[in-house]
Backbone as JSON, one array per atom type, in Angstrom:
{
  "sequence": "XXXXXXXXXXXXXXXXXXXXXXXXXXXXXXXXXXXXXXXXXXXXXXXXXXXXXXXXXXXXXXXXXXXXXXXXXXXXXXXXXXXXXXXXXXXXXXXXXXXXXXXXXXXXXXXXXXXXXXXXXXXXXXXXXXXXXXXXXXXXXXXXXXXXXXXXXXXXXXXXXXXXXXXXXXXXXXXXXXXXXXXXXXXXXXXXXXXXXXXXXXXXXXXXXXXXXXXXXXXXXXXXXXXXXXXXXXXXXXXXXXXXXXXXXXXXXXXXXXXXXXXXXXXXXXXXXX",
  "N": [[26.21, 10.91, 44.2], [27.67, 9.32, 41.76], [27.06, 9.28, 38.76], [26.47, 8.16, 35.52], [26.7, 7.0, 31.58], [25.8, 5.08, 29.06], [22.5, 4.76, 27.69], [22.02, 2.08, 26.59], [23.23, 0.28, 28.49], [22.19, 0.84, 30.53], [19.21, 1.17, 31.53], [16.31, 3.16, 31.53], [14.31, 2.13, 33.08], [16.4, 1.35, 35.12], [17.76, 3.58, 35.97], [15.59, 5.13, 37.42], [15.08, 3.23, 39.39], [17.15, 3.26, 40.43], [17.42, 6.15, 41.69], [14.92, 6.26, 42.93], [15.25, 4.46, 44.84], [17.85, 5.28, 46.07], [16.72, 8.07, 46.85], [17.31, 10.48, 45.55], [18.31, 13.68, 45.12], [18.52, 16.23, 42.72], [19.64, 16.99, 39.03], [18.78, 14.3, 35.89], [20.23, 13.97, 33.25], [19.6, 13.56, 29.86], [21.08, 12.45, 26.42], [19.36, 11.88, 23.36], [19.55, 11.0, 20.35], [17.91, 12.31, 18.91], [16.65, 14.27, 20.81], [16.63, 16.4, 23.85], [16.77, 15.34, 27.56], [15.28, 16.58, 30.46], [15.62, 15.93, 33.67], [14.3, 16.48, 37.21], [14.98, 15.62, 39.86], [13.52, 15.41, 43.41], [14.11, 14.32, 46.52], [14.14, 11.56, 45.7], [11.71, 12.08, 44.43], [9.26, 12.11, 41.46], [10.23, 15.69, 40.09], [10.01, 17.58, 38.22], [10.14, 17.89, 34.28], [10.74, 17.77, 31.02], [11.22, 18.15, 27.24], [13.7, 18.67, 24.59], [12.52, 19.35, 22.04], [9.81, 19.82, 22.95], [7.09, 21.87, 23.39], [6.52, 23.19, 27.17], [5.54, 25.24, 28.38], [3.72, 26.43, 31.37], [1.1, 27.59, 30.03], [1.2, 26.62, 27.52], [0.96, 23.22, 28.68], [-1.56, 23.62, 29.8], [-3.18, 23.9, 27.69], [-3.2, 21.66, 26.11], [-4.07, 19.95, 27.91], [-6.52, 20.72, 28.3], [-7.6, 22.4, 29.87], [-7.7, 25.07, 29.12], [-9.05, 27.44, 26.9], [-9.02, 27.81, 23.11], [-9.0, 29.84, 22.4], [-8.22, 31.62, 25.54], [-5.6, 30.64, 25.25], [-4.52, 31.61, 22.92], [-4.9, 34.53, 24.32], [-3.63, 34.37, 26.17], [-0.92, 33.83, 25.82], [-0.29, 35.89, 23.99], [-0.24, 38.4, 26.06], [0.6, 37.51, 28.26], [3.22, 36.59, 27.35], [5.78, 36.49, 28.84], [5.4, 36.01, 31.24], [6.01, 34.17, 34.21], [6.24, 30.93, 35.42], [5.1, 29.74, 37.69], [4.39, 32.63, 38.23], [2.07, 32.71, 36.51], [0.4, 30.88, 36.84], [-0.73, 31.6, 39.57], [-1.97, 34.08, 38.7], [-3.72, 33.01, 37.32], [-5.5, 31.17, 39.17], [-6.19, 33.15, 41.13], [-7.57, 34.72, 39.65], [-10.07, 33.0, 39.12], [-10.22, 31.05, 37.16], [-8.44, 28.61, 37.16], [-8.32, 26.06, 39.69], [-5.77, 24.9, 42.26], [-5.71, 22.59, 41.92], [-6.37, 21.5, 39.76], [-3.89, 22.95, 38.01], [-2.01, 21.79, 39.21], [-2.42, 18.66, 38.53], [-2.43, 18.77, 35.52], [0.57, 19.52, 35.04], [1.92, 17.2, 36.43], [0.64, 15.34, 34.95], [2.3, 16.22, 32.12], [4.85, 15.84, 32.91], [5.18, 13.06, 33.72], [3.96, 12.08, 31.2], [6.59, 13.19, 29.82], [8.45, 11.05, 30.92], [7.39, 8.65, 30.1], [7.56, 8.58, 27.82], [10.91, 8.7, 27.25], [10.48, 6.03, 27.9], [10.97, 4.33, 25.34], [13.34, 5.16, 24.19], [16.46, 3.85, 23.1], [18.72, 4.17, 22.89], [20.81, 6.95, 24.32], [22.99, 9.21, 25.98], [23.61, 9.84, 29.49], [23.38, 11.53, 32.65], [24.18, 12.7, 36.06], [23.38, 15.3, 37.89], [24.08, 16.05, 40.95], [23.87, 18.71, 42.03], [22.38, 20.26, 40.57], [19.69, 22.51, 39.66], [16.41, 23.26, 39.16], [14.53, 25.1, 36.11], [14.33, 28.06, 36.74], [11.58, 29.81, 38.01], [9.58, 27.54, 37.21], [7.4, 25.18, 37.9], [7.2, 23.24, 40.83], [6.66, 19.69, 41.51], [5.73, 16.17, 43.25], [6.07, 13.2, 42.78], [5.31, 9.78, 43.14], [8.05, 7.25, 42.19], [7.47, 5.05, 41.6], [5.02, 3.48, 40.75], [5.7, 4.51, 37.6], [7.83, 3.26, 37.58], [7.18, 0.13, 37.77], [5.66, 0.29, 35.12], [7.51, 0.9, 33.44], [9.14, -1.12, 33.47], [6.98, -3.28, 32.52], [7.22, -2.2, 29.4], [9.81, -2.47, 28.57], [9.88, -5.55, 28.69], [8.31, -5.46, 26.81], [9.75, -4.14, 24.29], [11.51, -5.83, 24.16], [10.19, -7.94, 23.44], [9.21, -7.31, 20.94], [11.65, -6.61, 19.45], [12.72, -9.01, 19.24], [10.98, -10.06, 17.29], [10.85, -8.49, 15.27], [13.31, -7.94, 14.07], [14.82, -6.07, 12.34], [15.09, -3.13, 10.94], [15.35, -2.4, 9.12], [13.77, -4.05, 6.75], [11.13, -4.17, 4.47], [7.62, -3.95, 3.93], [4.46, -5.36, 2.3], [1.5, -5.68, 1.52], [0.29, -8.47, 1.96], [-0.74, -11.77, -0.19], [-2.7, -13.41, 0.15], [-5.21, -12.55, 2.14], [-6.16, -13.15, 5.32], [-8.96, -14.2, 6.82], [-10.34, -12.74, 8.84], [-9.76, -10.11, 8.34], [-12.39, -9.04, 7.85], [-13.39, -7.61, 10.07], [-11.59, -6.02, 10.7], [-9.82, -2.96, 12.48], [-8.92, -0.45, 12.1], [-6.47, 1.75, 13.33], [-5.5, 5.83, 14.13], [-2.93, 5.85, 13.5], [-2.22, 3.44, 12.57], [-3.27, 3.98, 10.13], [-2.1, 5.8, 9.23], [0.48, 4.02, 8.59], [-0.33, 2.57, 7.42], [-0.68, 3.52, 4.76], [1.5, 4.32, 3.86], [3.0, 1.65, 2.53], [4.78, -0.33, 0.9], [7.28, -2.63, -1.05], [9.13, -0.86, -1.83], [9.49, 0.81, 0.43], [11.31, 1.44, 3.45], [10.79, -0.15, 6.96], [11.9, 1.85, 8.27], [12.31, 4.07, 6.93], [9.44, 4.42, 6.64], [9.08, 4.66, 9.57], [10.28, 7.65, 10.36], [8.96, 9.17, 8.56], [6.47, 9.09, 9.11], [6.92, 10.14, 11.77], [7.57, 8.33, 14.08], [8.38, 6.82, 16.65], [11.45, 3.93, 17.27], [9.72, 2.21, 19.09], [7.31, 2.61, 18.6], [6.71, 2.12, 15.73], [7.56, -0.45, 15.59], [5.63, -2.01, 17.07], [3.07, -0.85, 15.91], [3.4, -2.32, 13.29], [3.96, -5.4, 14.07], [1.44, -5.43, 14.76], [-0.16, -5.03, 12.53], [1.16, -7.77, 11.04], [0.18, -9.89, 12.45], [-2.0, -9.51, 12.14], [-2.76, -10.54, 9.28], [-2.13, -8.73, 7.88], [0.09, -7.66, 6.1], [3.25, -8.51, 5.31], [6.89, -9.08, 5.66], [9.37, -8.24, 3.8], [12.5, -8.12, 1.72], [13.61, -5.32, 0.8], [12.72, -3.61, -2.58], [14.96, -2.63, -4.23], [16.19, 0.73, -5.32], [16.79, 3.06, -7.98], [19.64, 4.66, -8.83], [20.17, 7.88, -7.0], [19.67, 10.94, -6.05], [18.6, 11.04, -2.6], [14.88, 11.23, -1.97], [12.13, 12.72, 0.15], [10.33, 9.66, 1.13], [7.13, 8.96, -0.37], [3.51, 8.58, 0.01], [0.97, 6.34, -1.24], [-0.9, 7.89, -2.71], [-0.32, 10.08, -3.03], [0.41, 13.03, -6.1], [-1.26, 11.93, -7.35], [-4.76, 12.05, -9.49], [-8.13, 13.09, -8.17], [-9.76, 11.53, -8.51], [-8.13, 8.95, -9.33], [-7.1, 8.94, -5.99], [-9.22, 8.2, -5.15], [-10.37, 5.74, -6.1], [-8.21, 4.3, -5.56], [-7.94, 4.22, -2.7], [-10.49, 2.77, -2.46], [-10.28, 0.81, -2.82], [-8.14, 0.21, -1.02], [-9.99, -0.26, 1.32], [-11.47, -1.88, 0.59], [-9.85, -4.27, 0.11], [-9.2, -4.67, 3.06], [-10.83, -4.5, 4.97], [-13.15, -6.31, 3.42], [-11.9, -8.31, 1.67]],
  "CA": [[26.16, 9.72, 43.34], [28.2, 10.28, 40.61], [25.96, 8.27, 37.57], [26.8, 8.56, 33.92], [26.72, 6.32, 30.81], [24.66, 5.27, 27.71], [21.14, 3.78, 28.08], [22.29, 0.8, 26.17], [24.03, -0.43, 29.28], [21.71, 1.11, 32.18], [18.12, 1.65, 30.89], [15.47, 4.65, 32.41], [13.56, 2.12, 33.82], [17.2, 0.96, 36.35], [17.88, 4.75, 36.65], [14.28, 5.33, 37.69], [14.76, 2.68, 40.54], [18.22, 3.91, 41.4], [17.23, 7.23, 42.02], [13.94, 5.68, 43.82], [15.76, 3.73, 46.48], [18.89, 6.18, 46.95], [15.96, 9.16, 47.41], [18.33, 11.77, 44.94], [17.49, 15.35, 44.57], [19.32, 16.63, 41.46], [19.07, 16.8, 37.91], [18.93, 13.76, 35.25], [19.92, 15.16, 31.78], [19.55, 12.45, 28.82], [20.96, 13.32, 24.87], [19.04, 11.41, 22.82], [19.91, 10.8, 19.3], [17.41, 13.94, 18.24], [16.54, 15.32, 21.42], [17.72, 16.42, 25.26], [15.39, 15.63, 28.51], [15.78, 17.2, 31.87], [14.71, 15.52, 34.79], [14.7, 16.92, 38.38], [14.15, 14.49, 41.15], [13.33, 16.15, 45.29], [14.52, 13.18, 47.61], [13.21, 10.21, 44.98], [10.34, 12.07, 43.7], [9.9, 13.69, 39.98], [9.35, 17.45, 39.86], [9.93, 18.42, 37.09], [10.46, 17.05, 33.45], [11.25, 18.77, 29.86], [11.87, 17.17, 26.23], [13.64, 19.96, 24.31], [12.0, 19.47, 21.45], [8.54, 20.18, 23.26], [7.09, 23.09, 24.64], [6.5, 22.58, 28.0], [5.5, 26.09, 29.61], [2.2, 26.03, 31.6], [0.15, 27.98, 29.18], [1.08, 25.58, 26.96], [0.55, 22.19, 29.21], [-3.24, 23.68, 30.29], [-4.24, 24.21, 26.6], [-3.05, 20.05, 26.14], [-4.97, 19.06, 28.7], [-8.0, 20.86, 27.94], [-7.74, 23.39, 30.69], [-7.43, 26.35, 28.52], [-9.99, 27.15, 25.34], [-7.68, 27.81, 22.3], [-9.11, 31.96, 22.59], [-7.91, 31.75, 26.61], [-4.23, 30.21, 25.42], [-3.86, 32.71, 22.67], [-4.73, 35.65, 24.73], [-2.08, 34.73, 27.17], [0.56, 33.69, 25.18], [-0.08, 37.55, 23.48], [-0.41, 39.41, 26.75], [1.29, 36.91, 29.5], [4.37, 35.27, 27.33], [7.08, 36.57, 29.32], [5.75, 35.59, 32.4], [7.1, 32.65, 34.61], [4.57, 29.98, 35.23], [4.87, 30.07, 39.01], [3.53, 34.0, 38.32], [0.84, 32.71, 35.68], [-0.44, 30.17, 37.65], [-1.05, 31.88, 40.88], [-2.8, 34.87, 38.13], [-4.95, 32.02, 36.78], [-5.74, 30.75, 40.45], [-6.84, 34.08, 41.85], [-8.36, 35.12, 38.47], [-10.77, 31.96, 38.76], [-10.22, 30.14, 35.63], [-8.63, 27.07, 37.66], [-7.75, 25.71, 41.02], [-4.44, 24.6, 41.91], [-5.3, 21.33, 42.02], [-6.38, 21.6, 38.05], [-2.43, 23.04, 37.58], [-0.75, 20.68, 39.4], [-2.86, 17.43, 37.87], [-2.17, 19.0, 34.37], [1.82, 19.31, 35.3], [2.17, 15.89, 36.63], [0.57, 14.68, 33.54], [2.97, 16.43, 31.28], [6.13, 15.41, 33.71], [4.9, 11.71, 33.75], [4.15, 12.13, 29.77], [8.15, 12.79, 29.12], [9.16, 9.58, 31.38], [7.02, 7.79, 29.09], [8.24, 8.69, 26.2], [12.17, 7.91, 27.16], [11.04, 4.17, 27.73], [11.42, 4.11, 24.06], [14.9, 5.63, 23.81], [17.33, 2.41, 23.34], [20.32, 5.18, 22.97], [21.46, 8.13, 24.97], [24.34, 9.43, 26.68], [22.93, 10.46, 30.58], [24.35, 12.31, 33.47], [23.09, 13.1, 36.61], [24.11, 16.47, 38.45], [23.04, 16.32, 42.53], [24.18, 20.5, 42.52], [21.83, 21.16, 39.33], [18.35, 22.78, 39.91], [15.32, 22.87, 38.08], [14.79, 25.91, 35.67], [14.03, 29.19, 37.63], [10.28, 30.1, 37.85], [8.71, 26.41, 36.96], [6.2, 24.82, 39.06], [7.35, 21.54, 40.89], [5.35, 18.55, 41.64], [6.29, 15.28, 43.88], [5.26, 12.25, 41.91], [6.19, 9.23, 43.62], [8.26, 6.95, 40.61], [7.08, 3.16, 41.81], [3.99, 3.19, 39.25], [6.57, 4.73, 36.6], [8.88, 1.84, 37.78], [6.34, -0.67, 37.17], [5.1, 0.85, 33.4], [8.94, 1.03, 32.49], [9.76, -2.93, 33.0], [6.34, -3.53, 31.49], [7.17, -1.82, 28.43], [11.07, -3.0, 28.5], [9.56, -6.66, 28.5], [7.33, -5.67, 25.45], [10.54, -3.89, 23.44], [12.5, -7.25, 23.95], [9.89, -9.25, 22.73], [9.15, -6.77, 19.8], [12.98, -6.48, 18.9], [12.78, -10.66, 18.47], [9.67, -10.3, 16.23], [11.15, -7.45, 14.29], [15.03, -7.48, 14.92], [15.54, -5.18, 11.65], [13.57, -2.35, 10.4], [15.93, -1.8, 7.63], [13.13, -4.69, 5.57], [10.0, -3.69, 3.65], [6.72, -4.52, 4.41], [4.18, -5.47, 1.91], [0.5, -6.37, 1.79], [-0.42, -10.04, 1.82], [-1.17, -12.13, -1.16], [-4.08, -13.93, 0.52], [-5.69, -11.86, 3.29], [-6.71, -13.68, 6.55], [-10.7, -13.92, 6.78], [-10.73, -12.35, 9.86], [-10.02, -8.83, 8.11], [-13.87, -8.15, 7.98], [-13.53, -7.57, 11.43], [-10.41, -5.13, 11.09], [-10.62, -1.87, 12.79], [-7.39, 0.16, 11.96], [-6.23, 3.28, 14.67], [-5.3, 6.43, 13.01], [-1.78, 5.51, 13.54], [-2.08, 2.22, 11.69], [-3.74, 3.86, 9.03], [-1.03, 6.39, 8.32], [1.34, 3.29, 8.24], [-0.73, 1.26, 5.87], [-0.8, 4.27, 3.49], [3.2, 3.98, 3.49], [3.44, 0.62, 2.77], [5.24, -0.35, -0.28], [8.37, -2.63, -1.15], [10.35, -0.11, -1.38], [9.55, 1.63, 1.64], [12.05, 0.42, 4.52], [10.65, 0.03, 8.03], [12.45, 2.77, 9.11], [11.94, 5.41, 6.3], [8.26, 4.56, 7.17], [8.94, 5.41, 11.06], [10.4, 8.69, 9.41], [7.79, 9.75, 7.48], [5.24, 9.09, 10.04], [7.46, 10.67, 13.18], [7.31, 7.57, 15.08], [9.78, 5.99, 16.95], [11.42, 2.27, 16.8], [9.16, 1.16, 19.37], [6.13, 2.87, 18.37], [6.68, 1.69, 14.56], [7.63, -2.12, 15.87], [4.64, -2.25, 17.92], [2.06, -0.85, 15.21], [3.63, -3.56, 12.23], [3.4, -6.23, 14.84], [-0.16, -5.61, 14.86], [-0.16, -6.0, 11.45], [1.73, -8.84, 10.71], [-0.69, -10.83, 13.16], [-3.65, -9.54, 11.77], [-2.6, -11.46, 8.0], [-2.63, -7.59, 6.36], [1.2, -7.87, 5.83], [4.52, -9.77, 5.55], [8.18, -8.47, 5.74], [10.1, -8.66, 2.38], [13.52, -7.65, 1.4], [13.34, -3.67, 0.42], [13.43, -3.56, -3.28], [16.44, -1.88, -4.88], [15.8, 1.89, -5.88], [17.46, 3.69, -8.94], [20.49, 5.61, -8.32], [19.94, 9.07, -7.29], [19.38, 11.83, -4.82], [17.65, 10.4, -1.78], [13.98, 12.18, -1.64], [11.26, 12.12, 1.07], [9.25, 8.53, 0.64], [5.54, 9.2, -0.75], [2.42, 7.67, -0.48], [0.95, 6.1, -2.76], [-2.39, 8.7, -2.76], [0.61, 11.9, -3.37], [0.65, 13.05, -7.37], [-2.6, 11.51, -8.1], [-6.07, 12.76, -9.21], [-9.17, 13.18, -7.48], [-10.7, 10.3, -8.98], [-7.56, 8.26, -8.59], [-7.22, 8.72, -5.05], [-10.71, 7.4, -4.4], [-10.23, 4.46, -6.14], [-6.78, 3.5, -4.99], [-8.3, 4.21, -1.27], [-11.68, 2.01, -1.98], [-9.46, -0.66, -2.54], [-7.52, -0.29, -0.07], [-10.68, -0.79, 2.29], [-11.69, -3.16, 0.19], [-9.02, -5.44, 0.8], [-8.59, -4.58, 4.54], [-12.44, -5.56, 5.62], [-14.05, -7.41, 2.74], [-11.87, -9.59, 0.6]],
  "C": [[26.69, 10.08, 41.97], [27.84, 8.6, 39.1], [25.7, 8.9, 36.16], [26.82, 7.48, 33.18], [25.78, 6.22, 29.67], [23.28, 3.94, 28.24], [21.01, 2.4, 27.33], [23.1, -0.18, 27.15], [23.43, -0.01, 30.53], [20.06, 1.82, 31.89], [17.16, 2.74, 31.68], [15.13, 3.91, 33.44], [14.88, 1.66, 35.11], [17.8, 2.41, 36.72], [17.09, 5.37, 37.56], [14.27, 4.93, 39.03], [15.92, 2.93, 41.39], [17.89, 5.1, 41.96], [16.12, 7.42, 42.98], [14.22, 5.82, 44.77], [16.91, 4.73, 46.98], [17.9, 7.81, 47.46], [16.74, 10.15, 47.24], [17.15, 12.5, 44.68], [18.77, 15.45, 43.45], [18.12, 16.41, 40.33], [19.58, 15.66, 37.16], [19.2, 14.21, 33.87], [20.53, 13.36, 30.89], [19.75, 12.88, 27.44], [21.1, 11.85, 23.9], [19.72, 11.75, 21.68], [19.54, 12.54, 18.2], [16.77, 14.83, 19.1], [16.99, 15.09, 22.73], [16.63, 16.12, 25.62], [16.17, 15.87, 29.33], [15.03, 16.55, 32.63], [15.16, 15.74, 36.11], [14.0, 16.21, 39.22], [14.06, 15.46, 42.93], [13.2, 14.78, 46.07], [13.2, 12.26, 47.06], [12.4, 10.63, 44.42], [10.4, 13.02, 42.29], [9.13, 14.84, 40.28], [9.56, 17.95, 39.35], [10.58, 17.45, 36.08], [10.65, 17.58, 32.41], [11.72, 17.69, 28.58], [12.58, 18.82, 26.01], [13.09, 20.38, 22.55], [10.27, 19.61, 21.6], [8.02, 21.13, 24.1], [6.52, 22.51, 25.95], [5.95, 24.29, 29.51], [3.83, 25.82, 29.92], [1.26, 26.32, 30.54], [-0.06, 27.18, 28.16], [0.35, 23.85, 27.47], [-1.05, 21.9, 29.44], [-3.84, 23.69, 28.9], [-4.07, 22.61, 26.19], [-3.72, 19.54, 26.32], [-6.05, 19.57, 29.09], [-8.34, 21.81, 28.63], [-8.07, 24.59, 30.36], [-8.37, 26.24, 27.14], [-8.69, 27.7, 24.64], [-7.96, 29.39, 22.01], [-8.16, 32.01, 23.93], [-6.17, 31.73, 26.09], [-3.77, 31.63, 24.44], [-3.76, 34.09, 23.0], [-3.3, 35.53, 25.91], [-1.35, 34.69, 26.45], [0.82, 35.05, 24.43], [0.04, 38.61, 24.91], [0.49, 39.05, 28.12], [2.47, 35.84, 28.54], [5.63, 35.28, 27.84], [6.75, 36.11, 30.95], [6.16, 33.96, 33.12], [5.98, 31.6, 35.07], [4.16, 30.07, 36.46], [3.76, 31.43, 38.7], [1.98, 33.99, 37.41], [-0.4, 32.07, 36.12], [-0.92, 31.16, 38.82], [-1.85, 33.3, 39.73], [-4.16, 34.23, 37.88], [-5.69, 31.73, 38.02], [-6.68, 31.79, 41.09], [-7.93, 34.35, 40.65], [-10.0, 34.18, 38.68], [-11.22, 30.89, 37.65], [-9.68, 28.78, 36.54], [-8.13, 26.94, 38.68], [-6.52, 25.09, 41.04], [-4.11, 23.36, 41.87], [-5.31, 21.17, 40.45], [-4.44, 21.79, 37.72], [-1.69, 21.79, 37.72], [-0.75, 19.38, 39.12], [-2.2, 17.76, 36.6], [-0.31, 18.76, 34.44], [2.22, 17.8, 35.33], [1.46, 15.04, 35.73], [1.51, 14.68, 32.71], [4.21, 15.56, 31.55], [5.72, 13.66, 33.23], [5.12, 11.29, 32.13], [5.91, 12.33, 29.23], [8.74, 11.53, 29.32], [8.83, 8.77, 30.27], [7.3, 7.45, 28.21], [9.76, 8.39, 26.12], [12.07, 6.5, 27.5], [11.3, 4.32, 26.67], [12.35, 4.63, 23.57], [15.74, 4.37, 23.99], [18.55, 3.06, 23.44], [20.03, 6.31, 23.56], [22.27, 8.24, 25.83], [23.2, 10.43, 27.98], [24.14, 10.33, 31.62], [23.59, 12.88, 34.47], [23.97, 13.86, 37.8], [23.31, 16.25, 39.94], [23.2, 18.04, 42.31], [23.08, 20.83, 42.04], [20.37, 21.26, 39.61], [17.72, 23.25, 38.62], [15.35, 24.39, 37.21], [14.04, 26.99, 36.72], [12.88, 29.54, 36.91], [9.27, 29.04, 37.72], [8.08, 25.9, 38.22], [6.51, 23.55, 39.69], [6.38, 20.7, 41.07], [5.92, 17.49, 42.61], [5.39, 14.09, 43.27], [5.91, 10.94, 42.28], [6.76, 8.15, 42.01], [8.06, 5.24, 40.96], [6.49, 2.83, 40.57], [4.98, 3.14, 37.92], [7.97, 3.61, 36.52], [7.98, 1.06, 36.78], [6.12, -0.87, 35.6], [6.46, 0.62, 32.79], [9.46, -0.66, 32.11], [8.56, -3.73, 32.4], [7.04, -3.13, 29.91], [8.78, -2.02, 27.58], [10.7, -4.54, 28.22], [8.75, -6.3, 27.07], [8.51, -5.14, 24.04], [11.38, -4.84, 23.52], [11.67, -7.98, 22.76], [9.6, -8.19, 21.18], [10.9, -6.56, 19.0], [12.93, -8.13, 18.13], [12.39, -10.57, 17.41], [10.4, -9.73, 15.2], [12.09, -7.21, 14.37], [15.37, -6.13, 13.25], [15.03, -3.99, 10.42], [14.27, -1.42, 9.35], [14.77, -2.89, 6.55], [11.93, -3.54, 5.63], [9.36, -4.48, 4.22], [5.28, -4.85, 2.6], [2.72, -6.1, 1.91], [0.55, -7.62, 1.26], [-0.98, -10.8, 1.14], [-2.67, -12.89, -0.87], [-4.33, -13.23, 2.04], [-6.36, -13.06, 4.12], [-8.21, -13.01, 6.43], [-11.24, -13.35, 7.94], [-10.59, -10.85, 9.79], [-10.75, -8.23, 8.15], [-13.83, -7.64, 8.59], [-12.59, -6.75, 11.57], [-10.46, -3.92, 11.17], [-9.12, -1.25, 12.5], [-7.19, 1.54, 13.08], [-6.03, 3.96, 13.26], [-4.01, 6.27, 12.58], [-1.58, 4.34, 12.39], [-2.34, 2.54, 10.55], [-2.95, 4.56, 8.13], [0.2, 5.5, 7.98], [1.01, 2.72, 7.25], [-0.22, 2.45, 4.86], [0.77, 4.54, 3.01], [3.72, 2.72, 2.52], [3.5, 0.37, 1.16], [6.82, -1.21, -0.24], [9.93, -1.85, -1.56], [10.72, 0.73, -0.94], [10.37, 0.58, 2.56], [11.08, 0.43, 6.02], [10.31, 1.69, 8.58], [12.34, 4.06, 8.15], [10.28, 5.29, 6.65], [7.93, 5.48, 8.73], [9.4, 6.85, 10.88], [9.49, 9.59, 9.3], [6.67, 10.16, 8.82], [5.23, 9.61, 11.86], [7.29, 9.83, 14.36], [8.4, 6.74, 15.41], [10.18, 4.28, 16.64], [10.26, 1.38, 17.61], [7.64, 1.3, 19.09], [5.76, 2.0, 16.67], [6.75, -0.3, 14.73], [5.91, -2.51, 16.33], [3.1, -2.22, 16.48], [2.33, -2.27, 13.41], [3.37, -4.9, 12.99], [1.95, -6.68, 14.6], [-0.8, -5.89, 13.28], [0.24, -7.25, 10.95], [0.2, -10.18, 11.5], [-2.3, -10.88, 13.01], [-3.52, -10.69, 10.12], [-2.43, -10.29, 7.43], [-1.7, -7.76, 5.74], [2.32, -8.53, 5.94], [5.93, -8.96, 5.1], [8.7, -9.11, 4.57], [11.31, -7.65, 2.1], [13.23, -6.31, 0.73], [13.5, -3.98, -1.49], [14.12, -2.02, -3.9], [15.77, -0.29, -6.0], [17.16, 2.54, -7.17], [18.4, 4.48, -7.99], [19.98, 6.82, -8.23], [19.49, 10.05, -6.12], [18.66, 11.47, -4.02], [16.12, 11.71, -1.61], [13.32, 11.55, -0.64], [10.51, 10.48, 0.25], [7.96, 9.61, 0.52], [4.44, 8.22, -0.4], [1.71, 7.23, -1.57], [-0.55, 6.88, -3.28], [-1.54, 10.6, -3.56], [0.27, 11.8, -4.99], [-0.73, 12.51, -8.26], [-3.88, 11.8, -8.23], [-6.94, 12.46, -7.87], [-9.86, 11.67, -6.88], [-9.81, 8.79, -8.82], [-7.5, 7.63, -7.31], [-8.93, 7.74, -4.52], [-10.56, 6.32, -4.81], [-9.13, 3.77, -5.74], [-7.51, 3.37, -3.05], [-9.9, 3.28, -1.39], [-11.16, 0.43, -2.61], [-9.04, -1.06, -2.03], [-8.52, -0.76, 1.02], [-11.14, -1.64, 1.89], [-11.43, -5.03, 0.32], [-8.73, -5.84, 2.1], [-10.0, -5.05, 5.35], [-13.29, -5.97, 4.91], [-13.14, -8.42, 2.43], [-11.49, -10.73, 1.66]]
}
């Protein structure tokens, strides 16, 4: 199957179902904007997955997902970091630290965890090798990709309708001259809360998603939730002085002790009393 192009014209989740129904073994390789993924399918199923901006060896995956205490991970990674995971696992296994069903749940978490994360890629250039095998020594898995179907055109229907809402995340955001009375009641994530603490006209959108290492659909999704609560309203960026672009700040950076507390018991102030 010879299958190439940019994900602006053939998205994960219609690669996902091509590779489903034709039941390909090979590798998928995807180059995102700021990072690569590898994906190795065994007749339709994933077994293996990789960002390359994330580690991804077992010792790593088991200390993730709780498998490993954070003494256990750094004695291996000092005494076992050259070995291959196939050889670490089957140490761990006999050793009695975990069964192989523990490995191979933890794996097929991680693997599943990359898919996830390219629904929210709207760009990359992908290419998919039948010859190309997985990296030598890794652990496979067989994960069938229906569910991961499913989750992908969910979450493709929710980045349409969030593109409408929010088509341009070059504006500013700004708190709300009259707060909605239903703020009492407003519970913020921690996510939301590192966005509020951005929020400034002449923060853009997108130097916010930046700052806060979150992608377009993760940053659409959490303003959304503002906008509909009453906290904020989209306003033209305003216009910064000429001059060397620096990181954005919050507005808590540079300021005392005594500052910060009162700039932050206002901000809750406003967000579940006024």
């Amino acid at each position: 199957m010879a299958l190439k192009g940019n994900l602006r014209d053939f998205s994960i989740t219609q690669l996902l179902n091509l590779i489903n129904l034709a039941r390909k073994t090979g590798m998928l390789r995807i180059r995102g904007p700021e990072a690569e993924a590898e994906i190795y399918f065994r007749d339709g199923k994933l077994a293996y997955a990789a960002l390359s901006h994330t580690p991804n060896d077992l010792a790593t995956v088991l200390y993730r997902e709780k498998k490993l205490t954070a003494g256990q991970y750094k004695a291996i990674r000092s005494r076992a970091g050259q070995t291959s995971d196939k050889a670490l696992g089957l140490l761990l296994v006999n050793a009695g630290y975990l069964s192989q069903e523990d490995i191979l749940r933890s794996l097929q978490a991680a693997y599943v965890d990359v898919i996830k994360r390219l629904f929210a890629w709207a760009e990359g250039h992908f290419a998919f090798d039948a010859q190309a095998s997985p990296p030598e020594g890794k652990i496979l898995t067989r994960i069938g990709l229906e569910n991961l179907i499913i989750e992908g055109a969910r979450r493709l229907r929710e980045w349409e309708q969030l593109q409408s809402e929010i088509p341009d995340l070059n504006m500013a955001l700004k708190f709300t001259d009259h707060p909605n009375a239903s703020l009492r009641n407003l519970n913020l994530s921690v996510e939301e809360w590192r966005v509020v603490s951005f929020i400034n006209p002449k923060n853009t959108m997108r130097q916010i998603a930046r700052a806060t290492k979150m992608n377009d659909l993760e940053i659409r999704r959490i303003v959304y939730g503002l906008l509909q609560a009453g906290l904020v309203e989209l306003v033209r960026p305003e216009q910064r002085q000429a001059a060397p672009p620096k990181p954005i700040r919050t507005a808590l950076e540079g300021k005392s002790t005594e500052e910060q507390r009162s700039l932050l018991n206002r901000l809750i102030s406003r967000i579940r009393g006024l």
